[in-house]
C-alpha positions as CSV (number, residue, x, y, z in Angstrom):
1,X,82.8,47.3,269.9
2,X,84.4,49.1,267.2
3,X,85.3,46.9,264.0
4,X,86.7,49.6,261.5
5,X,89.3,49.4,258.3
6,X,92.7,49.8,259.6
7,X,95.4,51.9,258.0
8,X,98.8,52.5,258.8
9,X,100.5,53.4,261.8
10,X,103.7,53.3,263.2
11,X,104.8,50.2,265.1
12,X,107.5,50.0,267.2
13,X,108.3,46.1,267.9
14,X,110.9,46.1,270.7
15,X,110.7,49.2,272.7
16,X,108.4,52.6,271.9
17,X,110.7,55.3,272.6
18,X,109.3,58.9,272.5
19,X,111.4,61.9,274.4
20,X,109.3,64.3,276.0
21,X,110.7,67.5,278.3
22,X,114.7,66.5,279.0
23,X,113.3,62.1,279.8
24,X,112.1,59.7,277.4
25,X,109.1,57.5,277.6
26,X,109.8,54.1,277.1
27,X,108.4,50.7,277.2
28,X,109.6,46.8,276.7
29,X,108.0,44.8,274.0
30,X,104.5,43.3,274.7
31,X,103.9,40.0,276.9
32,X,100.7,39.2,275.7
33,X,99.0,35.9,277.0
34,X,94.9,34.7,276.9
35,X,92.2,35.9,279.3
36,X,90.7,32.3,279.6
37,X,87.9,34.0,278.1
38,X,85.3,34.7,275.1
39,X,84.7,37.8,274.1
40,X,87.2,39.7,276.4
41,X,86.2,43.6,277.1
42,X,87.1,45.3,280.5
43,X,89.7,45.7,282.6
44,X,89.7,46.9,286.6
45,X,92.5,46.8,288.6
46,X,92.9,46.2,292.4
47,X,94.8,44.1,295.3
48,X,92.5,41.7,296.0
49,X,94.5,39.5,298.3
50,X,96.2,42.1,300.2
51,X,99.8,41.6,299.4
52,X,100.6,44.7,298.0
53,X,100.4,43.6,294.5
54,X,98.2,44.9,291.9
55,X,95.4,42.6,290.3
56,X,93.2,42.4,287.3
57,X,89.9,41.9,286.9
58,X,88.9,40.8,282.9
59,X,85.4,41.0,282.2
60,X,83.9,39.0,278.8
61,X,80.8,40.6,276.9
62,X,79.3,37.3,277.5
63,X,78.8,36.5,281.4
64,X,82.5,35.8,282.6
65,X,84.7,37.6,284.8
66,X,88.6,36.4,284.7
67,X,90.7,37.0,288.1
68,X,94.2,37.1,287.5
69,X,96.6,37.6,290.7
70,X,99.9,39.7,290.3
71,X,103.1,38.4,291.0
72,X,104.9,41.9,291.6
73,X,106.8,41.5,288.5
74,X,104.8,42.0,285.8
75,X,103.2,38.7,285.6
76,X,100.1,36.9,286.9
77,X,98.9,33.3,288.1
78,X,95.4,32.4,287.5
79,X,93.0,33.0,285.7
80,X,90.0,32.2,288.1
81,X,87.0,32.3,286.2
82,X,83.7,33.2,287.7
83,X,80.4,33.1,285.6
84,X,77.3,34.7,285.5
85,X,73.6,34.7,284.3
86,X,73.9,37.6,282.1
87,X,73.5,37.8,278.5
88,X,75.7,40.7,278.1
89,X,78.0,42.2,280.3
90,X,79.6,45.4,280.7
91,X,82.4,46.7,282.8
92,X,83.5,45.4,286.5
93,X,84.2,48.1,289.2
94,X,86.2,47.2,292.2
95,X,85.6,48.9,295.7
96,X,84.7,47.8,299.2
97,X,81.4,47.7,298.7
98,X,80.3,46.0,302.2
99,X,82.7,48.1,304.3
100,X,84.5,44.7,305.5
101,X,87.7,46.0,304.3
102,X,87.9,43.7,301.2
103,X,87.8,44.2,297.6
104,X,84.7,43.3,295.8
105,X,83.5,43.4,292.3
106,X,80.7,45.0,290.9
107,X,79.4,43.8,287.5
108,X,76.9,45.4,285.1
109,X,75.1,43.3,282.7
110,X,71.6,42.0,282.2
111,X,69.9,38.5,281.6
112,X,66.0,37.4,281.4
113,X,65.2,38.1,284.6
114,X,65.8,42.0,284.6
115,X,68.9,41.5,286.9
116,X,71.7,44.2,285.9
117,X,73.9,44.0,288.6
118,X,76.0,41.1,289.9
119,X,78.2,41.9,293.0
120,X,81.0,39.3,293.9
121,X,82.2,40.1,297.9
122,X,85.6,39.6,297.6
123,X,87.2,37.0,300.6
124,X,90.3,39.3,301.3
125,X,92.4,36.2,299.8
126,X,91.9,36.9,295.9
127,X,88.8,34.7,295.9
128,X,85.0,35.8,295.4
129,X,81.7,34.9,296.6
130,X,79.4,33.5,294.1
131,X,77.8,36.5,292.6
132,X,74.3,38.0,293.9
133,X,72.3,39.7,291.2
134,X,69.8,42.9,291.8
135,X,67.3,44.1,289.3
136,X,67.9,47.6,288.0
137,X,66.2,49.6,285.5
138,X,68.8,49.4,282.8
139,X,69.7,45.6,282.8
140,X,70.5,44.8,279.4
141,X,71.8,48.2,278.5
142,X,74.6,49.0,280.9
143,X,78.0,48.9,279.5
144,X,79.8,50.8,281.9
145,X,80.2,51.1,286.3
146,X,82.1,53.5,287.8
147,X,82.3,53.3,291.8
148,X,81.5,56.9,294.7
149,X,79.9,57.7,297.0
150,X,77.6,59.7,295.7
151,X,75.5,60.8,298.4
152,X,78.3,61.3,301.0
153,X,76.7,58.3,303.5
154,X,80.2,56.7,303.5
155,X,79.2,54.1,301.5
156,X,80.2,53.3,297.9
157,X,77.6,53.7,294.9
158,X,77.9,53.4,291.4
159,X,77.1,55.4,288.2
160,X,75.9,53.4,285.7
161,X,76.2,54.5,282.1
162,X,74.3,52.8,279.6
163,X,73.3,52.5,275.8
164,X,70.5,55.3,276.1
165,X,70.4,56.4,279.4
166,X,72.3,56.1,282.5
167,X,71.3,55.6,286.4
168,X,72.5,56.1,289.9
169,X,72.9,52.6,292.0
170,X,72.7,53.7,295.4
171,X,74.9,50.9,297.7
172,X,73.9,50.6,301.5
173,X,77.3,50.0,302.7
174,X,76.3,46.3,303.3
175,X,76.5,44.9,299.7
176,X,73.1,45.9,298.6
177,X,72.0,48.0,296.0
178,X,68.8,50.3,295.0
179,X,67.9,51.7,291.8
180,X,68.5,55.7,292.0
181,X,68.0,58.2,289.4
182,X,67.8,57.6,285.7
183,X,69.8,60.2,283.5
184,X,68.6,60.9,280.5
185,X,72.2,60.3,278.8
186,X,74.1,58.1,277.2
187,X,76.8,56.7,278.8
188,X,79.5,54.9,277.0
189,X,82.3,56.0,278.9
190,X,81.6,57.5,282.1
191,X,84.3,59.8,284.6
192,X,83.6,61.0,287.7
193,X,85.1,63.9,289.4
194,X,83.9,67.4,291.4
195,X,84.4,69.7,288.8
196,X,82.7,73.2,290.4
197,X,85.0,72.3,294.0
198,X,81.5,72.3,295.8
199,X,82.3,69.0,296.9
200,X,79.9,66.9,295.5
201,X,80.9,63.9,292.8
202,X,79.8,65.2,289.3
203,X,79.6,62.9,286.1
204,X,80.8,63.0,282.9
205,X,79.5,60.6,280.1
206,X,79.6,60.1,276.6
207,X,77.8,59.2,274.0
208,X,79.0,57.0,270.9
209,X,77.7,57.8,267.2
210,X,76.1,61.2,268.1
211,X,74.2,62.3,265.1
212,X,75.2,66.0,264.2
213,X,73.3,67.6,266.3
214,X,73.8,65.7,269.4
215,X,75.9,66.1,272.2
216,X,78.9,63.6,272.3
217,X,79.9,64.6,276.1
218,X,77.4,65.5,278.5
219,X,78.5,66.5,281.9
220,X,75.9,66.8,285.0
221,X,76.6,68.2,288.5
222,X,75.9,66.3,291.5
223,X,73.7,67.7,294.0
224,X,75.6,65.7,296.6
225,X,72.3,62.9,297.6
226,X,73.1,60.4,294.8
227,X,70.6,63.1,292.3
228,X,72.3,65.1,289.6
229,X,71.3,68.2,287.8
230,X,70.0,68.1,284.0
231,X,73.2,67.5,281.8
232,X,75.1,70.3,280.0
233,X,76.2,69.0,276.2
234,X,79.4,69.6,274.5
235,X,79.7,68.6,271.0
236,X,82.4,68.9,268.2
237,X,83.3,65.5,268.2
238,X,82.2,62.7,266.0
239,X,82.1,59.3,267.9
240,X,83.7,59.8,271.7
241,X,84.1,56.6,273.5
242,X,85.9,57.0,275.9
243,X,86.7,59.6,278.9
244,X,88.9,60.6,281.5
245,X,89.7,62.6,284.5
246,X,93.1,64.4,284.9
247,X,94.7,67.8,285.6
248,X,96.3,68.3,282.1
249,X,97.3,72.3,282.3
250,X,98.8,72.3,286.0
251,X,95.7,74.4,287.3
252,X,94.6,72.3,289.7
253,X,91.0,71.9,288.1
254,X,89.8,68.9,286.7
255,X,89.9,68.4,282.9
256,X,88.4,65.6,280.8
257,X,90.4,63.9,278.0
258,X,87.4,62.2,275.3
259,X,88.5,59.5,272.8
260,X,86.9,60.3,269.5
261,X,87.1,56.9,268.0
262,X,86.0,57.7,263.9
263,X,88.4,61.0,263.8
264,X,91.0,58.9,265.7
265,X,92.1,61.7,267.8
266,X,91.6,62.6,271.6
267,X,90.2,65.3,272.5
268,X,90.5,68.0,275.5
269,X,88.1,69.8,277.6
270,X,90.0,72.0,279.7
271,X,88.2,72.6,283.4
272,X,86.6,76.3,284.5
273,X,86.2,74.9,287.7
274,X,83.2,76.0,288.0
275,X,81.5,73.0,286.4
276,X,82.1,74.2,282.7
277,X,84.7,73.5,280.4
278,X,86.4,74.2,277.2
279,X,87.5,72.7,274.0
280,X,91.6,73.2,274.1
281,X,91.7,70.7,270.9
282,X,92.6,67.4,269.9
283,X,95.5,65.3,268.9
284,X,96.2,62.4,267.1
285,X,95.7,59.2,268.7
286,X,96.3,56.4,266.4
287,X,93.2,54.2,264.8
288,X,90.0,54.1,266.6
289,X,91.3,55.2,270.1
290,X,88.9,54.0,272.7
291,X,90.2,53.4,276.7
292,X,92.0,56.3,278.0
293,X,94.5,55.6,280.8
294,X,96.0,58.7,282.4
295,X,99.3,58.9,284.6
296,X,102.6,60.4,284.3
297,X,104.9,57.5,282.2
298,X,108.3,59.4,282.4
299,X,107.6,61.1,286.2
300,X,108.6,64.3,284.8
301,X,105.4,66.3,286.5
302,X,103.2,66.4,283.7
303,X,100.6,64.3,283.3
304,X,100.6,61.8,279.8
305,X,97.6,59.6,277.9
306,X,97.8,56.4,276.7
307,X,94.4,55.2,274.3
308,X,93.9,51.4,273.4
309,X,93.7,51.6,269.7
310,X,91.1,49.3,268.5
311,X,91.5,49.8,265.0
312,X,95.3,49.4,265.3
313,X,96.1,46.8,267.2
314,X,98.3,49.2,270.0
315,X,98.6,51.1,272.9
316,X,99.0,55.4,271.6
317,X,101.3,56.8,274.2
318,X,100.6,60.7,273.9
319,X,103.5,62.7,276.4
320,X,101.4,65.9,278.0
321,X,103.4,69.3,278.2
322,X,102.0,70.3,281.3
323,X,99.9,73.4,279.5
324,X,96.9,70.8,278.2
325,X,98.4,70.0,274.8
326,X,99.8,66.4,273.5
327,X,101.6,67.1,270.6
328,X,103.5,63.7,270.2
329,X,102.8,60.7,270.1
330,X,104.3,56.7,270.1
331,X,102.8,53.1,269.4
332,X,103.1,50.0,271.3
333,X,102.2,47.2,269.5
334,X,100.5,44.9,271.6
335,X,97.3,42.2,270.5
336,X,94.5,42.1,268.4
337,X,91.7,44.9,268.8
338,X,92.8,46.4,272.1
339,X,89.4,47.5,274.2
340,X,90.5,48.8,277.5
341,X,93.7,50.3,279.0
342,X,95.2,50.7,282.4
343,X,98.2,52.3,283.6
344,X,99.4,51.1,287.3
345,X,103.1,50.4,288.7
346,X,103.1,46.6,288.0
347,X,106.7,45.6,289.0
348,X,107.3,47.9,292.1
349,X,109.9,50.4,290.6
350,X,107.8,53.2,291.5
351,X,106.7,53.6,287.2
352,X,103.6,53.2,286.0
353,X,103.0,50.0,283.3
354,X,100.5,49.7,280.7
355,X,97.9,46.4,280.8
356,X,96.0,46.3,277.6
357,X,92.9,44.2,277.0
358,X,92.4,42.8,273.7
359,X,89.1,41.8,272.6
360,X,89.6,40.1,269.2
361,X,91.9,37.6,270.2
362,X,90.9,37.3,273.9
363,X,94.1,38.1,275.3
364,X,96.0,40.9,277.7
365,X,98.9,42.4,277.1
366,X,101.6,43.6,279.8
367,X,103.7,46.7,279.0
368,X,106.3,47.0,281.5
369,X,107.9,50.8,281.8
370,X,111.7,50.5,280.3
371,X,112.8,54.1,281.9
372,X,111.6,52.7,285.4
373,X,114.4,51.9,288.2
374,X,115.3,50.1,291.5
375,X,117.5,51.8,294.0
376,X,119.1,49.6,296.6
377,X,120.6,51.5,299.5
378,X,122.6,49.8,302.2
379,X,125.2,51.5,305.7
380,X,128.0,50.1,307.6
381,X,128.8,50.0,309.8
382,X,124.6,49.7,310.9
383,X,124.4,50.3,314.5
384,X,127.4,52.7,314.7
385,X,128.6,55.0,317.6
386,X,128.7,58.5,318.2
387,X,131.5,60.0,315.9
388,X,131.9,57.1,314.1
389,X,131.9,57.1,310.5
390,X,129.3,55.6,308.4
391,X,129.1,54.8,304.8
392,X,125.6,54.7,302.4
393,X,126.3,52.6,299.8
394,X,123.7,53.3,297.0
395,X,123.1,51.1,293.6
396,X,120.9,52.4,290.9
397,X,119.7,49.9,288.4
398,X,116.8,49.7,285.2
399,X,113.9,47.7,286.6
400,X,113.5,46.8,283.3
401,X,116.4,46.8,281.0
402,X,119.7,46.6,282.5
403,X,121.8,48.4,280.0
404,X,122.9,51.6,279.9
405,X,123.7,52.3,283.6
406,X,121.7,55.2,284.9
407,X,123.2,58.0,285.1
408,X,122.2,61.4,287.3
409,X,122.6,61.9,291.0
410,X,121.8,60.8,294.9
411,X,120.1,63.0,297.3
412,X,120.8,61.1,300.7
413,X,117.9,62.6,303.5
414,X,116.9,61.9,306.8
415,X,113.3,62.5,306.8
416,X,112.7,65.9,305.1
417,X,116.7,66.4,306.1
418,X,119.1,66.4,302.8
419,X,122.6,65.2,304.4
420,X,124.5,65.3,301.2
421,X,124.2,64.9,297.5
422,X,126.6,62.9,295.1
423,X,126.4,61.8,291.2
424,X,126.3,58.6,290.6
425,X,129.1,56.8,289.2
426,X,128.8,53.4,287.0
427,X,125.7,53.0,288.8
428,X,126.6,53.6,292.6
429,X,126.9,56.3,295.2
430,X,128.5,56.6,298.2
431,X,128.2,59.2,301.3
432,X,130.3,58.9,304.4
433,X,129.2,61.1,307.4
434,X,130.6,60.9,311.1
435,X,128.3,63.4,312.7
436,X,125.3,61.5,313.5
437,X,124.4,61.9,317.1
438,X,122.7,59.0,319.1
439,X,119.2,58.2,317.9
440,X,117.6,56.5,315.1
441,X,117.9,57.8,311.6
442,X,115.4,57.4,308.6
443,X,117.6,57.5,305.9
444,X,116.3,57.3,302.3
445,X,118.1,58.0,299.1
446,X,116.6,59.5,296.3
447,X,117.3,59.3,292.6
448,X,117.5,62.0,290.2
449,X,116.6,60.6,286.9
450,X,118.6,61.1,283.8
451,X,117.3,61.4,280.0
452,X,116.3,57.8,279.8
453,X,115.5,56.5,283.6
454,X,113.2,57.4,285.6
455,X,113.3,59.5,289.4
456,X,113.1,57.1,292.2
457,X,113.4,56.3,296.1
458,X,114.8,53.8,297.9
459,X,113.1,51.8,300.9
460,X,113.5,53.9,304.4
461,X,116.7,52.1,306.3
462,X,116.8,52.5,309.9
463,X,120.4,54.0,311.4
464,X,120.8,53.2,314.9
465,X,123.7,55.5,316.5
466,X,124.5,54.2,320.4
């Protein structure tokens, strides 16, 4: 992990505010709490009891994995801490591993006895089995796992970069897993995605502290059997950590988005599509940018970044323009020496939230999306008759902060079926409507979005015309 001189940036202490397109991107101030946890690292992300409520999985550099169960609201109960024999770990990912239809957690690491993968079957409940270990070729040297089915058998397998080389862990769809094939890259940060649309996963790695004539991104095409052609280098960049998967032009190929930790910028290879790609260039991205988390903040169409910065002590927020370029940026300050980044909808308001891991002071960090909303819709009278008329009531309030009242405008639809559209007034819309014929209606209403809230839906309600 990085340890580097900080220099200045740009904090923003209560909310980070940066307009992009016509909406803003905005979060709330930082809940940051501990892990439980030495050494904190990774972070993965799933439902692990099934309630529809997303979950983290916080993995140490020193044999511990913290579960932390989400309440739907942006916080968590736990943590439940589960150890294991390693010496060092790397990254947990998260899949149904045993086809049971269950979560379960798959740890890279290594300890004495040449074990460097621990895989925890999830119970369905939030709880995990102890951990059963399987030798691999890299144990001691994996730092990251990234979960697909590489050889199209239906069952998940995992890509495996390490510090040297990387290798294919084939799963058998039961919980068990055989070495594969070594690559001959590193593999610091590892994505996987079919970039030539043959329809085989590819794999794109990195490799931290290239020396000048090295490749710092080296991408290799699957041959669809868990094997992988020899790796084609891309250099240019000075220390990438970290890489992502994304669609960062609107071309509908895949592009990959590299953190390049010592020139504290992230950098963008735009997608052929035919397995190649090109340098587009790179943008500022605070101090020693590492995780990359990729999602679309303000839910204006465009996909945005957002890079722990290590060296910082924040979250870089970095609005895409929809043509591959991130001109502007914000910072969220969040804990001390933030190592991994996730973006997911943590509070149910249909906006994606930021949970930052922070490795020096072994806490997390919650980052809840201030432009996100809630929209309540309610009829009466609810079952009606023929010709009667019927009013939506619609309310439109910030999930997050309450003040101002969103403005913009209601779309009322029955299925794919607009039935009227009104602007929203302090809040609320109404729309009355006596020609409904018997049946059942699906009736949803759907938010506009102003300059500082966020487009939303409401839940489907049920009109019942006799």
């Amino acid at each position: 992990m990085h340890r580097r001189t900080v220099v200045s940036a740009i904090l923003i202490s209560v909310f980070g505010i940066l307009t992009a397109s016509a909406r803003q991107i905005r979060f709330a101030a930082a809940k940051t709490r501990a892990t439980g946890i030495a050494h904190t690292s990774r972070l993965a992300v799933g439902d692990f009891n099934r309630d529809g409520k997303p979950d983290l999985a916080i993995s140490s550099t020193y044999n511990q994995v913290a579960i932390f169960l989400g309440n739907g609201d942006g916080t968590f109960t736990g943590p439940t801490i589960y150890n294991l024999t390693f010496y060092v770990t790397g990254s947990v990912a998260i899949g149904d591993f045993d086809n049971d239809g269950k979560l379960d957690l798959a740890v890279v690491g290594g300890d004495k006895a040449g074990n460097g993968l621990a895989f925890l079957s999830g119970n369905g409940d939030g709880s995990f089995n102890p951990p059963v270990y399987f030798p691999t070729t890299l144990a001691g040297a994996s730092i990251v796992a990234v979960a697909a089915d590489l050889n199209h058998d239906h069952s998940l397998d995992l890509f495996v970069g390490g510090n040297g080389s990387s290798e294919v862990l084939l799963g058998d769809g039961k919980g068990n897993f055989q070495n594969g094939q070594l690559e001959n890259v590193f593999g610091f940060g590892v994505a996987i995605g079919d970039f030539n649309k043959d329809g085989k996963p590819d794999a794109a790695t990195t490799q931290s502290f290239p020396n000048y004539s090295s490749n710092g991104v080296s991408v290799l095409l699957g041959n669809g059997d868990g094997t992988f052609q020899s790796p084609q280098g891309y250099s240019g960049m000075e220390e990438p950590y970290a890489i992502a998967t994304g669609d960062f032009n609107g071309d509908k190929k895949i592009d990959l988005a590299v953190g390049d930790s010592l020139f504290n910028t992230v950098v963008i290879l735009q997608g052929n599509g035919d397995g190649t790609f090109s340098n587009i260039g790179q943008w500022y991205a605070g101090v020693n940018p590492g995780a990359i988390a990729v999602s679309d903040f303000n839910r204006d169409g465009n996909t945005d970044l957002a890079l722990s910065d290590y060296g910082g002590n924040q979250v870089a927020v970095l609005p895409g323009k929809g043509d591959g370029t991130f001109p502007d940026s914000m910072y969220c300050s969040i804990g001390n020496g933030p190592s991994d980044v996730g973006a997911v909808d943590l509070n149910g308001d249909g906006s994606p939230d930021l949970v930052a891991v922070n490795n020096l002071d072994d806490t997390f960090s919650i980052l809840l999306n201030a432009s996100g909303t809630y929209v309540y819709l309610t009829s009466s009278p609810n079952p009606s008759r023929v010709g009667q008329r019927v009013t939506f009531k619609v309310r439109v309030r910030g999930s997050v902060t309450k003040s101002p009242i969103p403005s913009g405008s209601i779309s009322f639809k029955d299925g794919g079926k607009t039935l009227g559209s009104v602007p929203l007034t302090s809040g609320t819309a109404s729309f009355i409507t006596s020609f409904l014929r018997r049946g059942t209606y699906r009736i949803s209403a759907i938010y506009s979005g102003d300059a500082k809230f966020n487009p939303n839906r409401s839940a489907t309600l049920l009109q019942r015309v006799d």
